[in-house]
N, C-alpha and C positions, 0 to 999 in steps of 0.2 A: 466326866470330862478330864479329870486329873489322869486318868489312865491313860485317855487319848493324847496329852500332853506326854506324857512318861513312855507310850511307845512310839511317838513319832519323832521325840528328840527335839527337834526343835521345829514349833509348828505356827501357821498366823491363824487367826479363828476362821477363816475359812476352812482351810486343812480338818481342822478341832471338829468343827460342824458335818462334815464329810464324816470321818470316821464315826462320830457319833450318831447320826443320821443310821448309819449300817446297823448301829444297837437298837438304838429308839428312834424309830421314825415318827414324825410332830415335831422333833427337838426345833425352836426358830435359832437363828442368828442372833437375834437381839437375848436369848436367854444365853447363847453362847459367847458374848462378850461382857454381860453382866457374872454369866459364873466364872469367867478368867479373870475378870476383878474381882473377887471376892478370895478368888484363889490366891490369888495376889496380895491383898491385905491378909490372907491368913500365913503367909509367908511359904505355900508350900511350892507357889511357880514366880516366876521372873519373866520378865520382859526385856527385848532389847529392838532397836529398827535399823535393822537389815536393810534396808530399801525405802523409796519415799512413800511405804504404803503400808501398810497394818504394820502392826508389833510383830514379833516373833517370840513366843513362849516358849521355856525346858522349865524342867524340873529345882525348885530350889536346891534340894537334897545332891544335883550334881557337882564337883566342882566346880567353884566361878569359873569362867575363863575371857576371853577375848575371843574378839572373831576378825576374820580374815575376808574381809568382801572383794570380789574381782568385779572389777566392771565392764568388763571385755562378757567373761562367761556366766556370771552371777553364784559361782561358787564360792561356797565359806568353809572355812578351815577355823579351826580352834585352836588358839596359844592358849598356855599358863598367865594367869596376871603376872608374874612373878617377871615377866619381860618388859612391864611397864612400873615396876618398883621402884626403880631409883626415880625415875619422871616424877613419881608420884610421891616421895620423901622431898625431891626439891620444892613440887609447887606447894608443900604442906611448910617448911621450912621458910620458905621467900615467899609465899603469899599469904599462908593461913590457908590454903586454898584445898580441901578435902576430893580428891577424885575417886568417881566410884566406878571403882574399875570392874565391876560387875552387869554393867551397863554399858561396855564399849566396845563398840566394832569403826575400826579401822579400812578405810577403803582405798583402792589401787589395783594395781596391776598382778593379777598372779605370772608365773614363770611359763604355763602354755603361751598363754597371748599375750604375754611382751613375745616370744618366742617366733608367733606367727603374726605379730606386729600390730596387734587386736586392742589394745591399749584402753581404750575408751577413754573416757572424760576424766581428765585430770592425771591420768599413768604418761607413762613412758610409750615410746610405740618403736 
């Protein structure tokens, strides 16, 4: 399953189950979101939610980053944390407040569909 996690980049355990399915066929679902927790506590994948539906897992071993949700196309794009650095020294500064910017995705509008006026829920149009 880590494999499957490591070639498909960023994956929800259905995806995981799919590929793995093509190796070992039997593998259930319910064994493929018990071994992405586990994967998980062993520190080798991460989770993030993409959407108001499964997790989305990569690799720990990749650089943290951010994601870029559109809600017009449902395409993500990946920033550096390093764009939410200062945010993240203030609210630690003025609140005590520790942000884990290894767990955040960002949602709005990408620049196609503000373009073709596609905006969805909460963008620009």
């Amino acid at each position: 399953m880590l494999d499957a996690v490591r070639s498909l980049g960023h994956a929800t355990p259905d995806q995981v189950h799919t590929a793995v399915a093509r190796r070992a066929a039997g593998v259930n679902i319910t064994t493929v979101y018990r071994t992405l927790e586990l994967l998980e506590e062993l520190g080798l994948i991460s989770h993030v939610h993409l959407s108001h539906g499964a997790p989305t897992y990569h690799p720990a071993g990749q650089d943290q980053h951010l994601h870029l949700v559109c809600h017009g196309c449902g395409t993500v794009e990946e920033l550096p944390r390093t764009v939410l650095a200062d945010l993240a020294v203030q609210l630690a500064r003025e609140r005590g407040f520790r942000l884990d910017l290894g767990h955040a995705a960002l949602f709005g509008t990408c620049a196609a569909c503000a373009a073709r006026g596609a905006g969805g829920a909460g963008g620009p149009k």
